[in-house]
C-alpha positions in Angstrom: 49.1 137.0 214.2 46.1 134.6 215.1 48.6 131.5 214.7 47.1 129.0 217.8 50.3 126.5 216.7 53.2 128.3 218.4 50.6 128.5 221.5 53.1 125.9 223.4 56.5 127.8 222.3 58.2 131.3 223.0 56.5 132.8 220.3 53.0 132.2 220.8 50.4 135.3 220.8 47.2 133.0 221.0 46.9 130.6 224.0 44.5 128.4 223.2 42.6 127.2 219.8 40.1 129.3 217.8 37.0 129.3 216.3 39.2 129.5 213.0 42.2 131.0 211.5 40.2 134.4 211.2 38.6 134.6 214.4 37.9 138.7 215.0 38.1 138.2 218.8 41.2 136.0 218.6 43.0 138.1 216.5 42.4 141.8 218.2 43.7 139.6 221.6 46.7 138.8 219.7 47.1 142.0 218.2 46.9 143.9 221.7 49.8 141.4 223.0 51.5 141.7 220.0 51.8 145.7 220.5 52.5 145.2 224.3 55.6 143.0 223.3 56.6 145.2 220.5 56.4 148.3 223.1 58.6 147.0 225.9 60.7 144.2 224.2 61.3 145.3 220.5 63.3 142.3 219.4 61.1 139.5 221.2 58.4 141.2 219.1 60.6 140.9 215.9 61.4 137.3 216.6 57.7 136.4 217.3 56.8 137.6 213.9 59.5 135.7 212.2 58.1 132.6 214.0 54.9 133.2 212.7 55.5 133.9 209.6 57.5 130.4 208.8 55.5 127.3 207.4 54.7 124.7 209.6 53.8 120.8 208.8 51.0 119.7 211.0 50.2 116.0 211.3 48.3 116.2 214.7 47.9 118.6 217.5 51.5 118.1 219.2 53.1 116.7 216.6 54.4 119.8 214.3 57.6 120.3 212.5 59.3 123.9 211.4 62.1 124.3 209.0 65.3 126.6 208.5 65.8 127.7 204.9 62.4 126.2 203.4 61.0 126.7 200.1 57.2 125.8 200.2 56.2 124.8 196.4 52.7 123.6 195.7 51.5 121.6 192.9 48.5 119.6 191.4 47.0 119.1 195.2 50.6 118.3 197.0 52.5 120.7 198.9 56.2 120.5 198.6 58.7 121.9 201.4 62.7 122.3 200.8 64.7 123.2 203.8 68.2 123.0 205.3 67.0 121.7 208.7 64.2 120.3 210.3 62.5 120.7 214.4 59.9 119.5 216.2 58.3 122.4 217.8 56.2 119.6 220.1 59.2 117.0 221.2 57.1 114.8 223.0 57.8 111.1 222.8 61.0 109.5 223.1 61.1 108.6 219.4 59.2 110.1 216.2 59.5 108.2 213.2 58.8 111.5 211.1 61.5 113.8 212.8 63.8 111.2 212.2 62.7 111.4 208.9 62.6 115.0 208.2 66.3 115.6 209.8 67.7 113.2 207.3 66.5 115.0 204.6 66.3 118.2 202.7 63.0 118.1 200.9 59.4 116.7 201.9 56.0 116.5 199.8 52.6 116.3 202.1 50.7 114.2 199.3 46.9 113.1 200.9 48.2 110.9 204.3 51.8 110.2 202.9 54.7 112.5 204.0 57.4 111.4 201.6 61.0 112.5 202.5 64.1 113.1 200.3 67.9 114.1 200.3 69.2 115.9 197.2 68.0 113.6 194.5 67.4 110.2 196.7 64.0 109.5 198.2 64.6 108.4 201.8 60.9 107.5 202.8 57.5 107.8 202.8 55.3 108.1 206.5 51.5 107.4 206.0 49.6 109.7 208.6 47.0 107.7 210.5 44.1 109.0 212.1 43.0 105.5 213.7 44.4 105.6 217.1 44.8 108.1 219.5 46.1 111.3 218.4 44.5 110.9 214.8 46.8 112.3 212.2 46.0 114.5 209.0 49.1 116.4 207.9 48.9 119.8 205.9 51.3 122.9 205.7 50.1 126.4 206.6 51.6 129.5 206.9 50.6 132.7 208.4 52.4 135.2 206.9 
């Protein structure tokens, strides 16, 4: 439950971000609103834990991507996610080369600071995470379930 990603979403137990993933104080707060929401609305409290549960590709603080259908397959240091669709959970420029990139594909391998993207068996491209100007990127998947 202590996942501080979903913080700006509907399904966000933890407004703000921890210490770390397994903060004891962050997750007995999320817990407690967890079992208010599962008391009095049953099925927000379902969805919530569906939410949480999905993987999510981070590449900076507000720029994070969730899938529909993914496979998450990890290899000899990449991380490999398969999906049938692709959202920004952060929408917050105009454009973003990546969601761009992540819509028109089906499959995309976090490898170091390269994102590469790919459609059935074409590669589409690659998008090299920067963490020299503002909003320093450093992507990674992570899943809380």
């Amino acid at each position: 439950m202590c996942n501080p990603h979903l913080r700006h979403t509907l399904y966000g137990l933890v407004p703000y971000m921890p210490c770390s993933y397994s903060c004891s104080a962050t997750m007995k707060f999320a817990d407690r609103l967890h079992e208010v929401i599962r008391t009095e609305l049953p099925s927000y409290a379902k969805a919530i834990e569906q939410a949480i549960a999905k993987p999510l590709l981070c590449v900076s603080e507000l720029r994070m991507y969730g899938f529909e259908g993914e496979t998450v397959h990890q290899n000899d240091g990449t991380v490999t996610i398969t999906y049938s669709g692709a959202k920004s959970l952060y929408p917050i420029e105009d454009t973003d080369p990546l969601w761009d990139l992540l819509r028109a594909g089906d499959r995309c391998t976090v490898d170091g600071n390269i994102i590469h993207v790919g459609r059935a068996d074409a590669y589409i491209a690659g998008y090299e995470a920067r963490g020299d100007h503002h909003g320093p990127e450093c992507p990674f998947v992570i899943s809380f379930s």
